[in-house]
N, C-alpha and C positions, 0 to 999 in steps of 0.2 A: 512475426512481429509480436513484441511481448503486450499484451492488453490490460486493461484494468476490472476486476470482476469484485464485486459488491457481494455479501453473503451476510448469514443470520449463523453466528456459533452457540450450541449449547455448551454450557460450559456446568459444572456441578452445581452452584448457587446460582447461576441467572444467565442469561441472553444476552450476548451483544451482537452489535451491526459492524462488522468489518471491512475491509477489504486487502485482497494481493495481487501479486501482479502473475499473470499465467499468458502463455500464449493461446492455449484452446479453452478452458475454464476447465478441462479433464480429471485434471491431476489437484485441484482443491480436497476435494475429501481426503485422499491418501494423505496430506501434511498433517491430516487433523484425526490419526486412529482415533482416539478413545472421545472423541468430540461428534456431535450431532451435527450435519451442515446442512442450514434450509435456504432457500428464495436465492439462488447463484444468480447473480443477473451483471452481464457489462454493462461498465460506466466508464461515465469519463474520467480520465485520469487527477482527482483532486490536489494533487502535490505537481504538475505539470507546471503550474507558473510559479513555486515555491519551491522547488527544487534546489537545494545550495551545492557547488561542486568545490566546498571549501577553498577556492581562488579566490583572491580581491587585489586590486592593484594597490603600489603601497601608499601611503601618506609621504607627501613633498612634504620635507624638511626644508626650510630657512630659516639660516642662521645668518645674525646681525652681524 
């Protein structure tokens, strides 16, 4: 089951807090050769209730 994991990237001018999606948190660092990865930690998944599956049902048209 794919998990959500939380992490610190160095990047050349500065740090950011990110996250991706992994089933064991294992295979983070390998996405990121030439990048620093610190504080790996699961979370909950923040896109879980904001998730779009680009479907919408349509707009009823009436006409007069």
């Amino acid at each position: 089951m794919t998990k959500c994991w939380e992490f610190k990237l160095k990047l050349k001018k500065k740090t950011i807090k990110t996250f991706v999606y992994s089933d064991d948190g294992k295979d983070i660092a390998s996405r990121f050769p030439n990048n620093k990865i610190t504080n790996i930690k699961e979370i909950k998944d923040p896109l879980k209730d904001v998730a779009w599956d680009g479907w919408k049902s349509k707009d009823k048209k009436k006409y007069v």
